[in-house]
C-alpha positions in Angstrom: -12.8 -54.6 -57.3 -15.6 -53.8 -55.3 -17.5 -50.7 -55.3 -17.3 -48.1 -51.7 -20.8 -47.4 -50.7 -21.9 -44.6 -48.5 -24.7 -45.1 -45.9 -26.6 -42.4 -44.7 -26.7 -41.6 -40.4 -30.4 -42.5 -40.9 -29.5 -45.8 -42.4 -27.4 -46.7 -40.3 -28.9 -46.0 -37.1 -32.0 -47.6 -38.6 -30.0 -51.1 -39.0 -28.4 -50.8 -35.6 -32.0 -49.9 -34.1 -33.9 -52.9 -35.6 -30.8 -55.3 -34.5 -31.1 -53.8 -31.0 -35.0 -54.7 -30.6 -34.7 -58.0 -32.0 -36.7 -57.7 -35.1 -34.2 -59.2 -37.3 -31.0 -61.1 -36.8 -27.6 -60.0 -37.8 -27.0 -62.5 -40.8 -31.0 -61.3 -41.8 -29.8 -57.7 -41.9 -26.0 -58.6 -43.5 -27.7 -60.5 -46.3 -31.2 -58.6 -46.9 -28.7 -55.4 -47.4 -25.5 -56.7 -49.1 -23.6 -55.9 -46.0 -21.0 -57.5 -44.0 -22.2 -58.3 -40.4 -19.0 -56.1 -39.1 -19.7 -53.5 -40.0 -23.1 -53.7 -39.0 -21.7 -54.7 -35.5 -19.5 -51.2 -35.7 -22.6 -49.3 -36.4 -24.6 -51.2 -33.4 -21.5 -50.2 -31.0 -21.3 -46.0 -32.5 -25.1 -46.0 -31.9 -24.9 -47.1 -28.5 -22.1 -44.6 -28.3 -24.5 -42.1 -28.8 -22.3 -41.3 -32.1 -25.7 -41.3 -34.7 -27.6 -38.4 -32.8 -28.2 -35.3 -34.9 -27.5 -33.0 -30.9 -23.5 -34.9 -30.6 -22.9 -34.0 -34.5 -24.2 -30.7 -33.7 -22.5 -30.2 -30.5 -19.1 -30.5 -32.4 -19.6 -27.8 -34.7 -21.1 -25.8 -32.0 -17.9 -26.3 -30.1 -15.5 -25.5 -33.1 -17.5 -22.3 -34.3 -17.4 -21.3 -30.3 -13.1 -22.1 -30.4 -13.1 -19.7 -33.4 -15.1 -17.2 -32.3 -12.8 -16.8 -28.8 -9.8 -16.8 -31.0 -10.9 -13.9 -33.2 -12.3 -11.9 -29.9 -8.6 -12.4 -29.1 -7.1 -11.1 -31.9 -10.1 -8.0 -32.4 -8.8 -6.9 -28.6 -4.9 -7.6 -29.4 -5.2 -5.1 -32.8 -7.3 -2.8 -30.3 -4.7 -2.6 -28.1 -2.2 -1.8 -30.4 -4.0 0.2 -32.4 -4.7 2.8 -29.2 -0.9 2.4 -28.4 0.2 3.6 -32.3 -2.4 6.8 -31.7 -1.4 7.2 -28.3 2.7 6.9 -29.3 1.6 9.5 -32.1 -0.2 12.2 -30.1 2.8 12.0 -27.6 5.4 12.7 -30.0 3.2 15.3 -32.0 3.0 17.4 -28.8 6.8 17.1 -27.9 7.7 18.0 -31.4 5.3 20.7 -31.3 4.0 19.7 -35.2 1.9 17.4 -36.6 2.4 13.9 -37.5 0.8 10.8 -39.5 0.7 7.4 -38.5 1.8 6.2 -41.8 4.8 8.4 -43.2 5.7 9.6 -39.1 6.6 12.9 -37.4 6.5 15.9 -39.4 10.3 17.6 -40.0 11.5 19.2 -36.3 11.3 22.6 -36.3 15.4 23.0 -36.4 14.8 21.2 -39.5 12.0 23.7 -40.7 13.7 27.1 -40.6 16.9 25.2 -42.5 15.0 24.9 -45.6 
């Protein structure tokens, strides 16, 4: 079974570059690097693609970390918003009640209640 090789960008785009000017044929390249001539001819086609420059790699993690950072500014202003409404809903009801109240364990016991204990 044969062994799966990895090729660095740099490799590859140096292959695909010397192909392109001529300086050595396919089956020179294919044989001089143990490599079949397919998949130096996919390489040629990603690098005229554009697919081998550092700026598109770049570019996609760019876009992804600017996706994920929209989501989360999303999310930080949905919690805000319900986070004043909790407060807000709290305060309201402390004043009608006339006592005090926490957000966690709720109203305080009404007054009715109070002077039954």
């Amino acid at each position: 079974m044969g062994r799966y090789r990895n090729y660095s960008t740099e490799f590859k785009r140096q292959l695909a570059e010397e192909w392109l000017s001529g300086k050595s044929t396919l089956s020179e390249l294919a044989r001089r690097h143990s490599i079949e001539r397919g998949l130096i001819r996919l390489w040629v086609r990603k690098h005229e693609a554009g697919e081998f420059t550092d700026e598109l790699a770049q570019s996609h993690v760019i876009e992804e970390y600017e996706r994920k950072i929209a989501e989360l500014e999303r999310k930080v202003g949905q919690l805000t918003m319900e986070l004043e409404l909790a407060k807000r809903g709290v305060r309201s009801q402390a004043s009608a009640t006339g006592g005090t109240s926490c957000v966690v364990s709720g109203p305080g016991p009404l007054a009715s209640q109070r002077g039954a204990k």
